[in-house]
N, CA, C and O atoms as a DFTB+ gen file, in Angstrom:
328 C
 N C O
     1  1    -165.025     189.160     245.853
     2  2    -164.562     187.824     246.139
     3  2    -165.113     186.814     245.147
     4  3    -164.494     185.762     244.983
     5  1    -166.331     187.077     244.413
     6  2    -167.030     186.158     243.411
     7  2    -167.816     185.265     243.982
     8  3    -168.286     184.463     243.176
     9  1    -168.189     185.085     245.294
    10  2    -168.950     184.293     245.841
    11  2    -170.378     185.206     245.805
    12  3    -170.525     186.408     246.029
    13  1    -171.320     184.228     245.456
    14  2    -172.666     184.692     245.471
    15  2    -173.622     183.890     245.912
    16  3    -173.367     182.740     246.272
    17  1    -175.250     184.576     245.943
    18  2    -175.720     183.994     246.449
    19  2    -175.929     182.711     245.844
    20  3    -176.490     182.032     246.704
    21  1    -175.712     181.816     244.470
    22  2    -175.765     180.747     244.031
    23  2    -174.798     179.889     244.782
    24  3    -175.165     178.761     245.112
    25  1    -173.779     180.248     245.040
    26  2    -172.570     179.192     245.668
    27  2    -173.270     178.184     246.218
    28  3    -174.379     178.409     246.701
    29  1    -172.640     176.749     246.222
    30  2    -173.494     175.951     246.651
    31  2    -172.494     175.363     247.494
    32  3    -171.419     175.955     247.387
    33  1    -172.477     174.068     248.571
    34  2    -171.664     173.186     249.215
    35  2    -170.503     173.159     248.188
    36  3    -169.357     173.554     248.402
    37  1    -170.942     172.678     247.143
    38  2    -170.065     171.563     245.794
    39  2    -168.838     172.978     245.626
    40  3    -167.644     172.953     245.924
    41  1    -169.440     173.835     245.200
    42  2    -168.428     174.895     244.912
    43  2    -167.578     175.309     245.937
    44  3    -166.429     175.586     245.595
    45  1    -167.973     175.452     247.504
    46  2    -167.115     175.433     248.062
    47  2    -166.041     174.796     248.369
    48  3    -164.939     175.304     248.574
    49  1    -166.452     173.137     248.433
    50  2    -165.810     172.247     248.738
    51  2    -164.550     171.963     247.449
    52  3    -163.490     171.367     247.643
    53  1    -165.023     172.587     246.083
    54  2    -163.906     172.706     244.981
    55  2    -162.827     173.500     245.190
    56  3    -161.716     173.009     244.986
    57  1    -162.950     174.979     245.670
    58  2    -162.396     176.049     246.048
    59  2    -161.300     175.397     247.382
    60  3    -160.217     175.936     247.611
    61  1    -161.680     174.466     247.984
    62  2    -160.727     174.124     249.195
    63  2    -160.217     173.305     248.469
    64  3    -159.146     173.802     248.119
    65  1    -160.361     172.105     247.917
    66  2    -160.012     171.297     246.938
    67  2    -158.403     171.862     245.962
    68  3    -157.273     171.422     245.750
    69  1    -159.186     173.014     245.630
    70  2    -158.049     173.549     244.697
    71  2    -157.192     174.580     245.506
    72  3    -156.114     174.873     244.988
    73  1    -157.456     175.078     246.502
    74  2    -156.395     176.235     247.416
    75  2    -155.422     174.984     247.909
    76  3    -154.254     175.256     247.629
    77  1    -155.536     173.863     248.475
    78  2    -154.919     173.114     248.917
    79  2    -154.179     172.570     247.918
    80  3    -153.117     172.194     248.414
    81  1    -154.216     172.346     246.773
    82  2    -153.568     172.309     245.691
    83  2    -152.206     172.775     245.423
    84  3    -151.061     172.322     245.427
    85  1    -152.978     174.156     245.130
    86  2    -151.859     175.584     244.701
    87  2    -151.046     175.973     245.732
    88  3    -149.946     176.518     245.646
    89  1    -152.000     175.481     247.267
    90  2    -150.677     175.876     248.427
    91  2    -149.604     174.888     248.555
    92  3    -148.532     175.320     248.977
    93  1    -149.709     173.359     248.208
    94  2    -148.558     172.202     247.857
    95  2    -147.541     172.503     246.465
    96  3    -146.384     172.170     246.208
    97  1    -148.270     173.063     245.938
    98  2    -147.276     173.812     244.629
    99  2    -146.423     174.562     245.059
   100  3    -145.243     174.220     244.970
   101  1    -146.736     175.647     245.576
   102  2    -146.038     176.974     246.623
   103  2    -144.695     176.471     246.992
   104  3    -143.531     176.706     246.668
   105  1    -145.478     175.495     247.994
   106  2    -143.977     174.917     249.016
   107  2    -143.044     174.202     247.716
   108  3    -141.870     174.475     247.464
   109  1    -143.934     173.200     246.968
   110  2    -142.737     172.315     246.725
   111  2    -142.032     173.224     245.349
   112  3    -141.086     172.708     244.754
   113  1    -142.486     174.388     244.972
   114  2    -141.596     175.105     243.774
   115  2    -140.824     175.839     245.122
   116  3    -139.739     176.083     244.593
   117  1    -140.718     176.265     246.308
   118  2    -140.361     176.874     247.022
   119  2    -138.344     175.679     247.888
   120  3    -137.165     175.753     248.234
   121  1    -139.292     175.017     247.736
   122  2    -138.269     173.581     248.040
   123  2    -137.382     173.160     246.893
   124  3    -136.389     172.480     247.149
   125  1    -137.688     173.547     245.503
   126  2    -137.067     173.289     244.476
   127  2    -135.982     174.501     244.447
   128  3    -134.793     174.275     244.222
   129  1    -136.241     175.164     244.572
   130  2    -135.504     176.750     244.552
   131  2    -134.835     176.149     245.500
   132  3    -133.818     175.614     245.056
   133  1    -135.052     175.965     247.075
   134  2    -133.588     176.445     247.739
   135  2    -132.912     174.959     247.678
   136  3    -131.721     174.919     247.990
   137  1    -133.519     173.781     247.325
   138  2    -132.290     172.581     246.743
   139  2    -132.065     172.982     245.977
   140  3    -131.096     173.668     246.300
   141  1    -132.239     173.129     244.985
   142  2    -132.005     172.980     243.181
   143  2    -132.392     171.508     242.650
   144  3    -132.015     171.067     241.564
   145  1    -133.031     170.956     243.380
   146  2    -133.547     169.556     242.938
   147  2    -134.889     169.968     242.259
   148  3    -135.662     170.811     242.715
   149  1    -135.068     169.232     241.065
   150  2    -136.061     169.197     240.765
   151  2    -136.817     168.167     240.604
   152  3    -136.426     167.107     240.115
   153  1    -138.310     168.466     241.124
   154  2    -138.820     167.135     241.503
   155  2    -139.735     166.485     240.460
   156  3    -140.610     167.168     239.929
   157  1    -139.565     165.133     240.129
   158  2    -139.962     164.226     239.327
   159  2    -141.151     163.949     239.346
   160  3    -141.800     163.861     238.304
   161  1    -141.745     163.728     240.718
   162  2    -142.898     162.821     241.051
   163  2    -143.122     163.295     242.216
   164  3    -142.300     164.100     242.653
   165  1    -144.361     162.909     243.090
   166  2    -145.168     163.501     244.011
   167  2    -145.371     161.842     244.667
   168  3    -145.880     160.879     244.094
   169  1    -144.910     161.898     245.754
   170  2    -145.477     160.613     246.389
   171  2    -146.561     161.322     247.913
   172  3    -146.195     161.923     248.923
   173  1    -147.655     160.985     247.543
   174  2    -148.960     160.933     249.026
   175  2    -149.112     160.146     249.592
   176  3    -149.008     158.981     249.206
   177  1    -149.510     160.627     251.076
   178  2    -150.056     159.873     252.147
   179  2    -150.987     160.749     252.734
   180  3    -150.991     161.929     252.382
   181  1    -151.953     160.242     253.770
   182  2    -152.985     160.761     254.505
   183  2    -154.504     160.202     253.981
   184  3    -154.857     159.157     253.434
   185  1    -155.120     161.243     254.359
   186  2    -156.413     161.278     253.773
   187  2    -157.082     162.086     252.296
   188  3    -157.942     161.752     251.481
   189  1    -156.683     162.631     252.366
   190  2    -156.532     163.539     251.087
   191  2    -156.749     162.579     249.814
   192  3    -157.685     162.622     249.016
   193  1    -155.291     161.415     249.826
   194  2    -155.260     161.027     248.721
   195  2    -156.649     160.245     248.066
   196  3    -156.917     159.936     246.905
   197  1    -157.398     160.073     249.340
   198  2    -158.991     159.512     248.623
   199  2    -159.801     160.235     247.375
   200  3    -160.644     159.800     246.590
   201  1    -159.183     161.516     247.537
   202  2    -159.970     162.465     247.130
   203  2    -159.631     162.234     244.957
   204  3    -158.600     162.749     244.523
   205  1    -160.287     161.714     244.254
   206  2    -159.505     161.561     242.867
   207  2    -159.359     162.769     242.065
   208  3    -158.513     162.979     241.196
   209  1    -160.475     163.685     242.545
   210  2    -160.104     164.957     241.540
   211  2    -159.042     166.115     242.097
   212  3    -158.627     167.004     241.352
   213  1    -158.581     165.976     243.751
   214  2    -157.365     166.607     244.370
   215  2    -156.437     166.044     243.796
   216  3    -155.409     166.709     243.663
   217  1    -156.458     164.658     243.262
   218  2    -155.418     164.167     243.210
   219  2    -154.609     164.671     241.736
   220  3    -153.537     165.253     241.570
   221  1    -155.486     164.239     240.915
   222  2    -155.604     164.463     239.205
   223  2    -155.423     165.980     239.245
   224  3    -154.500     166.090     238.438
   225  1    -155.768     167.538     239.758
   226  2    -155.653     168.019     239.686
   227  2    -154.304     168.537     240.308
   228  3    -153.793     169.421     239.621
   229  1    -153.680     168.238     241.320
   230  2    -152.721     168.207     241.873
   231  2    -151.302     167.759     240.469
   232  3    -150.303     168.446     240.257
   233  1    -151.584     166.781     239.921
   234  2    -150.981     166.767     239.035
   235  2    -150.938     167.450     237.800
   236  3    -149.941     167.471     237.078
   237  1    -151.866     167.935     237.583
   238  2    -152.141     168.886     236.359
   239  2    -151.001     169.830     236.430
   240  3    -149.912     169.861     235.857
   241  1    -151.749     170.818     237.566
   242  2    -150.705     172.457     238.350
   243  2    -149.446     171.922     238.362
   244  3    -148.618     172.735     237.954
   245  1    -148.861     170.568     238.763
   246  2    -147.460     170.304     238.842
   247  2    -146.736     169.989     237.761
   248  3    -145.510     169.991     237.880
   249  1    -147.386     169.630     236.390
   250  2    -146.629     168.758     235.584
   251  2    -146.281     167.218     235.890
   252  3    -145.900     166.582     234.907
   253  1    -146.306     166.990     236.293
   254  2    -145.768     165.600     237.290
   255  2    -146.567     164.461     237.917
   256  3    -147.263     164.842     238.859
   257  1    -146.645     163.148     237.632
   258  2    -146.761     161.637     238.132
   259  2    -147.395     162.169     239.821
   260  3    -146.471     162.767     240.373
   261  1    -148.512     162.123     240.639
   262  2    -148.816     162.264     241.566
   263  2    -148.931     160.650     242.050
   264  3    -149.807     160.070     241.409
   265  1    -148.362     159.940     242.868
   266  2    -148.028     158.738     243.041
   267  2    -149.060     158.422     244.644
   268  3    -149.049     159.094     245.675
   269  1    -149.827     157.235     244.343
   270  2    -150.279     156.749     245.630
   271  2    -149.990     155.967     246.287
   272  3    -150.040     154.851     245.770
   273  1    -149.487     156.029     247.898
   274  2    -149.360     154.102     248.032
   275  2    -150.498     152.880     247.595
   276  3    -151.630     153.077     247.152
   277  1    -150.023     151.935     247.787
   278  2    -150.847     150.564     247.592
   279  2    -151.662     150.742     249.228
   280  3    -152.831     150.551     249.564
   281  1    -150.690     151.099     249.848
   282  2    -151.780     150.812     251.367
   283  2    -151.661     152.332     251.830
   284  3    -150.720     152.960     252.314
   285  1    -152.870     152.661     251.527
   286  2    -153.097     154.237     251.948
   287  2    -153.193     154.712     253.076
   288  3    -152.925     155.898     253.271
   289  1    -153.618     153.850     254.113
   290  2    -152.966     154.725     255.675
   291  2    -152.175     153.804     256.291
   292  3    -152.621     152.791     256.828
   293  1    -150.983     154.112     256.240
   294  2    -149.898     153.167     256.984
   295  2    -149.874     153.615     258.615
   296  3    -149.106     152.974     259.333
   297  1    -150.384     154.293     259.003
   298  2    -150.226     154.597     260.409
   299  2    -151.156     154.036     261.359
   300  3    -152.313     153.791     261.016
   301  1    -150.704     153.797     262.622
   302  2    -151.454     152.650     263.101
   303  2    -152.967     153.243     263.504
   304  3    -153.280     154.406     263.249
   305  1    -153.639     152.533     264.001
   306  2    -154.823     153.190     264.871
   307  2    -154.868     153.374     266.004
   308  3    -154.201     152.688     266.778
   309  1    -155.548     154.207     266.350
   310  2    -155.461     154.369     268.054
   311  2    -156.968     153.640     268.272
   312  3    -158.138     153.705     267.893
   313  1    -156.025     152.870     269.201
   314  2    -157.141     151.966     270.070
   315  2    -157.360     152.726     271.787
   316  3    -156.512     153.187     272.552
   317  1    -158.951     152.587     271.936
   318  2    -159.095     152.750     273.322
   319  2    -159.302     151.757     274.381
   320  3    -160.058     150.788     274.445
   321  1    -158.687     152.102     274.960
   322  2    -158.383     151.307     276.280
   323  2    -159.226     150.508     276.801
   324  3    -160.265     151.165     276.859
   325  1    -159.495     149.066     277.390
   326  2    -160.815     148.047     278.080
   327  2    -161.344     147.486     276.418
   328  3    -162.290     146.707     276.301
């Protein structure tokens, strides 16, 4: 597997970093195939997009403009009750 006893937090947390990556590649070359659209640009939302080296790298693997909103969580909050 290549994990050893050096692995540290940092390396793990890269390894998820980048599987989450290559698994958004997957789908969206997977989505290109059965449209035939091919996609230009990458628009994000969530939490994720905080992340600058998911992001930058995300664009690398794609070729492609990885686009952020101006207001990064548009969804409301949940408020508790009293």
């Amino acid at each position: 597997m290549g994990l050893t006893r050096f692995a540290s937090k940092g390396h793990l947390a890269r390894v998820v970093i980048e599987a989450t990556a290559f698994q958004t590649r997957e789908v969206l070359e997977a989505m290109e195939k059965d449209s035939k659209i091919k996609l230009h640009t990458l628009r994000t939302d969530g939490g994720m997009l905080n992340n600058d080296f998911l992001m930058q790298f995300q664009a690398d693997i794609l070729n492609i403009p990885v686009v952020r909103p101006v207001i990064q969580e548009t969804q409301p909050r949940r408020m508790r009750p009293g």
